[in-house]
C-alpha positions as CSV (number, residue, x, y, z in Angstrom):
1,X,-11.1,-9.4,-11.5
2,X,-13.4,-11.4,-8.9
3,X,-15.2,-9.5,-6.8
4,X,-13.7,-10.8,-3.2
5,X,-17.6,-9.6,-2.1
6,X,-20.4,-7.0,-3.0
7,X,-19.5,-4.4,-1.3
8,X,-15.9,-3.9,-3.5
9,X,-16.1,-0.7,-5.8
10,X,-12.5,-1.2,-7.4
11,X,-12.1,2.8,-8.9
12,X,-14.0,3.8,-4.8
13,X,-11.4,1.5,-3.1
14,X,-8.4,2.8,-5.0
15,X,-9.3,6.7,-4.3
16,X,-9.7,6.2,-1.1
17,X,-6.3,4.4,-1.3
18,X,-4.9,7.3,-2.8
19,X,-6.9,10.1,-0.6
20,X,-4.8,8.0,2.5
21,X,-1.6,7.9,1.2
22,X,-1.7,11.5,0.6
23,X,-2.2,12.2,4.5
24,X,0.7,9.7,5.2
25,X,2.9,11.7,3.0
26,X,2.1,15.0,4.4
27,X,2.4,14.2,7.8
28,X,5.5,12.7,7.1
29,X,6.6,15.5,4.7
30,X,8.0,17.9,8.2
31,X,10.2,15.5,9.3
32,X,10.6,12.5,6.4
33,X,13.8,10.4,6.7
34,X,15.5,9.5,3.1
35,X,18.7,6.7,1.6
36,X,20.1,6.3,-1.1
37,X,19.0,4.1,-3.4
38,X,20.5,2.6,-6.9
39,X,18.8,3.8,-9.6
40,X,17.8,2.0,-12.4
41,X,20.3,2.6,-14.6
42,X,22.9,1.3,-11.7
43,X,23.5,5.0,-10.7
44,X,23.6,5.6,-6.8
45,X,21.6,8.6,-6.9
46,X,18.4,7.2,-6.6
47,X,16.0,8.1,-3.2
48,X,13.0,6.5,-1.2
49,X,12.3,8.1,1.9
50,X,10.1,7.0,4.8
51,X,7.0,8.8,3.0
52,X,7.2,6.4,0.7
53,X,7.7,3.1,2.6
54,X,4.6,3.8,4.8
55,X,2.2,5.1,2.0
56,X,3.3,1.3,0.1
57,X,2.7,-0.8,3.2
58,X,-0.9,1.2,3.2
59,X,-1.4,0.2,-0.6
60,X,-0.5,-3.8,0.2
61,X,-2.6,-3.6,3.4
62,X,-5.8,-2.1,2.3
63,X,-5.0,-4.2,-1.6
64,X,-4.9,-7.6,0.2
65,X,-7.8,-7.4,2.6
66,X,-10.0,-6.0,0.0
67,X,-8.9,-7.6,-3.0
68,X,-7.0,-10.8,-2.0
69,X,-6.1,-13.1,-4.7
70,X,-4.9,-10.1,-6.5
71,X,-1.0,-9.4,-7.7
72,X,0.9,-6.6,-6.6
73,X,3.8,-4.8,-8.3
74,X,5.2,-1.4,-6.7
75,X,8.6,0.5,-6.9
76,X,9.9,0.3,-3.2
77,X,11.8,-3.2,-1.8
78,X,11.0,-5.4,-4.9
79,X,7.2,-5.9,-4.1
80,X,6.2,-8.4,-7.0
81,X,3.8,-10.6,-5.5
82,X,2.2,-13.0,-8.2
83,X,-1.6,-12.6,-9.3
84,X,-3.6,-15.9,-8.0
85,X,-5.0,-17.5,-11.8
86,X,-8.3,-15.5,-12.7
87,X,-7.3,-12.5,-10.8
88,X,-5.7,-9.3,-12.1
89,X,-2.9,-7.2,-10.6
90,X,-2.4,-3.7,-9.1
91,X,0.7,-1.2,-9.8
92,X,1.5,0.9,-6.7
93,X,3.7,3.8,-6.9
94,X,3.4,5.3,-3.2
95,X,5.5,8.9,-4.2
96,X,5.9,9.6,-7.6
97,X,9.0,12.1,-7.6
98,X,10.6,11.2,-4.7
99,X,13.8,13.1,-5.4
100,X,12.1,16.3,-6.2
101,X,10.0,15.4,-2.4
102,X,12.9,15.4,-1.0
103,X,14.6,18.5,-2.2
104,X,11.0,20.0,-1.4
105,X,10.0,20.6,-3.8
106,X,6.1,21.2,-4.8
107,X,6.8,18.9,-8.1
108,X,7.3,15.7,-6.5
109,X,3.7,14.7,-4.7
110,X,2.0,12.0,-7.4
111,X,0.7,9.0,-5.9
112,X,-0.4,6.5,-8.4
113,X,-1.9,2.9,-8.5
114,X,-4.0,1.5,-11.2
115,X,-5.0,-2.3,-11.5
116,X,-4.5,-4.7,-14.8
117,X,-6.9,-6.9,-15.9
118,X,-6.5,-9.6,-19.0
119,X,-3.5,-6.9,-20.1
120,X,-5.9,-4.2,-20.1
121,X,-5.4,-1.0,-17.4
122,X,-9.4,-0.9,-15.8
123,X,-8.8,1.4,-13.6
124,X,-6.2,4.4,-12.1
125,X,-5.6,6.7,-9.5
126,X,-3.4,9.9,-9.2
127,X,-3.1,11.7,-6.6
128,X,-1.4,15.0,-5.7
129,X,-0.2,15.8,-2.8
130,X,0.3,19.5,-2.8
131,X,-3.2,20.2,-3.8
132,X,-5.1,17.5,-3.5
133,X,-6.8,17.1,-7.0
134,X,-7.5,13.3,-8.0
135,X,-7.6,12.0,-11.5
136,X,-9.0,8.3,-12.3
137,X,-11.3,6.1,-13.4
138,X,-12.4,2.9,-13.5
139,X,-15.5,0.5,-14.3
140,X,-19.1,2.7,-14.1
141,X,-16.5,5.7,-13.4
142,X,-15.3,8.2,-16.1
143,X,-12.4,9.5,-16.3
144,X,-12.8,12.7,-14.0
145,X,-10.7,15.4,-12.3
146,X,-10.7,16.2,-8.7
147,X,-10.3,19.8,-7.9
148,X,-11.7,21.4,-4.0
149,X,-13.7,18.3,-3.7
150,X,-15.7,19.0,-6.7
151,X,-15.3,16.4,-9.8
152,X,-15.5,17.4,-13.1
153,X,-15.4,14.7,-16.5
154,X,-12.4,15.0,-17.9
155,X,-12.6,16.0,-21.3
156,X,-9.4,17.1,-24.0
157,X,-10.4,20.6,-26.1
158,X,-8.6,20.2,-29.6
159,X,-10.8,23.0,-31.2
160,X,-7.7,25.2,-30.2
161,X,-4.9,25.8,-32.1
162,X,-1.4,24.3,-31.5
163,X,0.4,27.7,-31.8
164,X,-2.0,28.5,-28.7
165,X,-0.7,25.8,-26.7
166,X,2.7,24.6,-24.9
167,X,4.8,21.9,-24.8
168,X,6.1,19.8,-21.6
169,X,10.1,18.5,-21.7
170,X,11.4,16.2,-19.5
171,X,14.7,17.0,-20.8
172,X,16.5,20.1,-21.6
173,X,15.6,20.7,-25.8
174,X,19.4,21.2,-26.6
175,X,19.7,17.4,-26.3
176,X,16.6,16.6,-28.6
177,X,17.1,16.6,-32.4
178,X,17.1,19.6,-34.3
179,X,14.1,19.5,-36.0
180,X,12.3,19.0,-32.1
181,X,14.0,22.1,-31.6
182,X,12.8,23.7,-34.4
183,X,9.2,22.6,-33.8
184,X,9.1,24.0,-30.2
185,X,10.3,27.7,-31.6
186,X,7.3,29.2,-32.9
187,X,9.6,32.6,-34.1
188,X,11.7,29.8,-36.5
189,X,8.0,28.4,-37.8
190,X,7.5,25.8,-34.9
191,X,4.0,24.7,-34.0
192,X,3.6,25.9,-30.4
193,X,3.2,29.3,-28.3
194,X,6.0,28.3,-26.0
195,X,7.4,25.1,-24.0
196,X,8.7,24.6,-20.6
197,X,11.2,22.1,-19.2
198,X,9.8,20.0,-15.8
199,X,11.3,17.0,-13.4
200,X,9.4,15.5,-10.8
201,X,6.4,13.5,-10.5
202,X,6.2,11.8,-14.1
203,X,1.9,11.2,-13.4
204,X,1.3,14.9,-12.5
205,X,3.2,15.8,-15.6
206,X,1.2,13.8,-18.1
207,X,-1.9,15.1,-16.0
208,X,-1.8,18.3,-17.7
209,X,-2.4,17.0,-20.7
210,X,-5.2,15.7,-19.7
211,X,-6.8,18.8,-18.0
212,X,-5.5,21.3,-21.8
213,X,-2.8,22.8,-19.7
214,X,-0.6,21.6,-22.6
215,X,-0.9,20.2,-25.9
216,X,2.1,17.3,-26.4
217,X,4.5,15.8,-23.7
218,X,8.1,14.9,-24.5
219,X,10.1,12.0,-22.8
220,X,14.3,11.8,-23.8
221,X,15.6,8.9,-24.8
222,X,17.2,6.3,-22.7
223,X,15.0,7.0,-20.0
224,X,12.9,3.7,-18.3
225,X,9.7,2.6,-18.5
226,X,7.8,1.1,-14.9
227,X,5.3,-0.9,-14.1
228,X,4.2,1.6,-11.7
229,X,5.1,5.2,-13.5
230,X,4.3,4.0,-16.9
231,X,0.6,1.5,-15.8
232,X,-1.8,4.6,-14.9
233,X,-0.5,6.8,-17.4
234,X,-1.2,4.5,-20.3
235,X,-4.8,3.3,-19.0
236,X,-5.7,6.9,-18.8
237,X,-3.6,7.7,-22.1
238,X,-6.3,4.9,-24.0
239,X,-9.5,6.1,-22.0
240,X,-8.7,10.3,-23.2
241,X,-7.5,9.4,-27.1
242,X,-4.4,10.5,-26.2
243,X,-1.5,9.2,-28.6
244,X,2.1,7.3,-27.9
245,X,4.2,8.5,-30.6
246,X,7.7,6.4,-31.2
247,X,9.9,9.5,-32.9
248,X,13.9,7.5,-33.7
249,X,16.0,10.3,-32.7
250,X,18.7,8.7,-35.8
251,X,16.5,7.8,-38.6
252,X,13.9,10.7,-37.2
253,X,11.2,8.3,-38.7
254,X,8.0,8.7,-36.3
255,X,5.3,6.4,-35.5
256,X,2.0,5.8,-33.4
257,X,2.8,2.4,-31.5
258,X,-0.1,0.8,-28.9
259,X,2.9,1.3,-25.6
260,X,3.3,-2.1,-23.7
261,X,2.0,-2.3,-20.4
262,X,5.1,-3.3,-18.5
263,X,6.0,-5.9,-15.8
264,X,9.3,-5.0,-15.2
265,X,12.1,-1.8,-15.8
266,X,12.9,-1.7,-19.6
267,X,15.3,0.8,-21.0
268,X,13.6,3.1,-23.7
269,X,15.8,3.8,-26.2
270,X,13.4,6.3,-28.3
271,X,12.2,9.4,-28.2
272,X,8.3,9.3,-26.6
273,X,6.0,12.1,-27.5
274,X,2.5,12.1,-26.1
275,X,-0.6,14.0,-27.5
276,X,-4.2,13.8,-28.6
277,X,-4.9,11.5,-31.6
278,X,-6.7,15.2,-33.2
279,X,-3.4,16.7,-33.0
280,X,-0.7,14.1,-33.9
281,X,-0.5,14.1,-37.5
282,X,-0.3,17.6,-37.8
283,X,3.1,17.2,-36.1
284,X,4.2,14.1,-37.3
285,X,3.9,15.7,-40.7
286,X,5.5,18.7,-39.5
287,X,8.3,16.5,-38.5
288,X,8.4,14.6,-42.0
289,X,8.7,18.1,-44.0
290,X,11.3,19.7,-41.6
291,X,13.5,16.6,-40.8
C-alpha cells in the first residue's frame, strides 16, 4: 500500500474505524429502521438496517480521505470500487449479523474491515458491539485482543486436551455427517467435552477461537463465502496458525487447503472446519478411522 502521508498508521486508522462504527450502531440500535433484502442465495429474507448503511458510509469516508487510491469492497449497495494500480484494497463489513441485530439479539454486533495487499490480508479489525472488545492486527501490530480497554497478545493454548474443550456449529449437527456427529459426542468416543450450536455474527464466532473459548469451528455446506465475512477471518486465521480444513461431506475425504481470499460471493459446497494446525490431525485422523 502507499503511504498517502506519514502520519497513516493502517492497523491505528482501521481501529479507530471500527471503535466509530460501533458508536453509530449503538446509537442507532434504540430506534434502527430495517428492509428486506435478497439474500445471496436469491432468498428474500435477507436484512440491512439503517445501522448498517451509516456505519458503511463512515468506513468509505474516513477509507478515502486517509487512504485514497485504495479499493473498496463491502456488503451493503454493491460498494466495489476498483483499487488505483500499486494500491491495495479494504473489505468493509459495517454489521456482521445483521439479522440476529435486528431480532436483538446480543449475537449479531461484529464489525469487520481488513485491507489486502498483493493477495495477502495485512491487516483486520473486529469489533463487538455488545462489549466492546477489539481483535486485529496489522503491520508493527500483533495480533491482540481488546477487553475493558486493556490489550492483551493474542495467543492459542494447545497444551490442553480436546476432550477439555468445545466445539462451535453453525448448523444444527443432525444435518452434518455421521461420523461429525459421532466426533462431537464424547459418551460415543468423540473428541470434545461438549459443543454448542450459534448464528449471528460469523467474525465474533471464529473470535473465540482465537481467545481458547473453543477448540474447532464448523461451517455447513452450501453456505457462501464474502469478501467481507470471509477477508478478516482468514488474515487472522494465517497470523494465529489456525487451520482451514476442506472435509467432502460424500466422499468424507478431509483436507488442509490455503482458503482463497475472495472478491466476490461464491457458493461453498463443502464442509469447512477451522482449528489450530496442533490440533488438526488428531481429528482428521479421527475422522479417517471412524468414517
Amino acid at each position: 500500500m502507499k503511504k498517502t502521508n506519514a502520519t497513516n498508521n493502517l492497523y491505528i486508522e482501521m481501529e479507530n474505524m471500527v471503535k466509530k462504527a460501533i458508536v453509530i450502531i449503538q446509537d442507532e440500535a434504540s430506534h434502527f429502521s430495517q428492509k428486506t433484502k435478497t439474500h445471496y442465495s436469491g432468498s428474500e429474507d435477507d436484512l440491512v438496517t439503517s445501522a448498517d448503511i451509516k456505519a458503511q458510509a463512515m468506513y468509505v469516508e474516513d477509507i478515502q480521505t486517509l487512504f485514497p487510491g485504495e479499493g473498496l469492497i463491502g456488503e451493503e449497495n454493491g460498494l466495489n470500487i476498483e483499487a488505483e494500480v500499486g494500491y491495495g484494497y479494504f473489505t468493509i463489513d459495517p454489521l456482521d449479523g445483521t439479522k440476529a441485530f435486528g431480532r436483538l439479539q446480543s449475537t449479531g454486533g461484529g464489525r469487520m474491515i481488513a485491507h489486502v495487499q498483493n493477495g495477502i490480508v495485512d491487516a483486520i479489525c473486529i469489533g463487538d458491539i455488545n462489549t466492546g472488545e477489539i481483535y486485529g492486527f496489522g503491520p508493527g501490530h500483533e495480533p491482540t485482543r481488546t477487553r475493558f480497554g486493556v490489550k492483551t497478545v493474542l495467543k492459542i493454548d494447545t497444551s490442553i486436551s480436546l476432550n477439555k474443550k468445545y466445539v462451535i456449529l453453525r448448523d444444527n449437527p443432525k444435518h452434518f455427517p455421521d461420523v461429525l456427529q459421532k466426533m462431537l459426542d464424547i459418551e460415543t468416543g468423540g473428541l470434545f467435552k461438549d459443543m454448542e450450536i450459534t448464528s449471528g455474527s460469523i467474525g465474533l464466532n471464529v473470535a473465540r477461537l482465537w481467545k481458547n473459548e473453543t477448540a474447532m469451528l464448523i461451517f455447513k455446506t452450501n453456505s457462501f463465502d464474502t469478501p467481507w465475512d470471509n477477508t478478516p477471518i482468514i488474515g487472522m486465521n494465517k497470523v494465529l496458525d489456525i487451520v482451514h480444513i476442506k472435509f467432502d461431506p460424500i466422499t468424507l475425504e478431509t483436507e488442509i487447503i490455503e482458503p482463497e481470499i475472495p472478491k466476490d460471493v461464491v457458493k461453498r459446497k463443502w464442509i469447512e472446519i477451522l482449528t489450530h494446525k496442533d490440533y488438526a490431525n488428531e481429528i482428521m485422523n479421527w475422522i479417517k478411522e471412524n468414517k
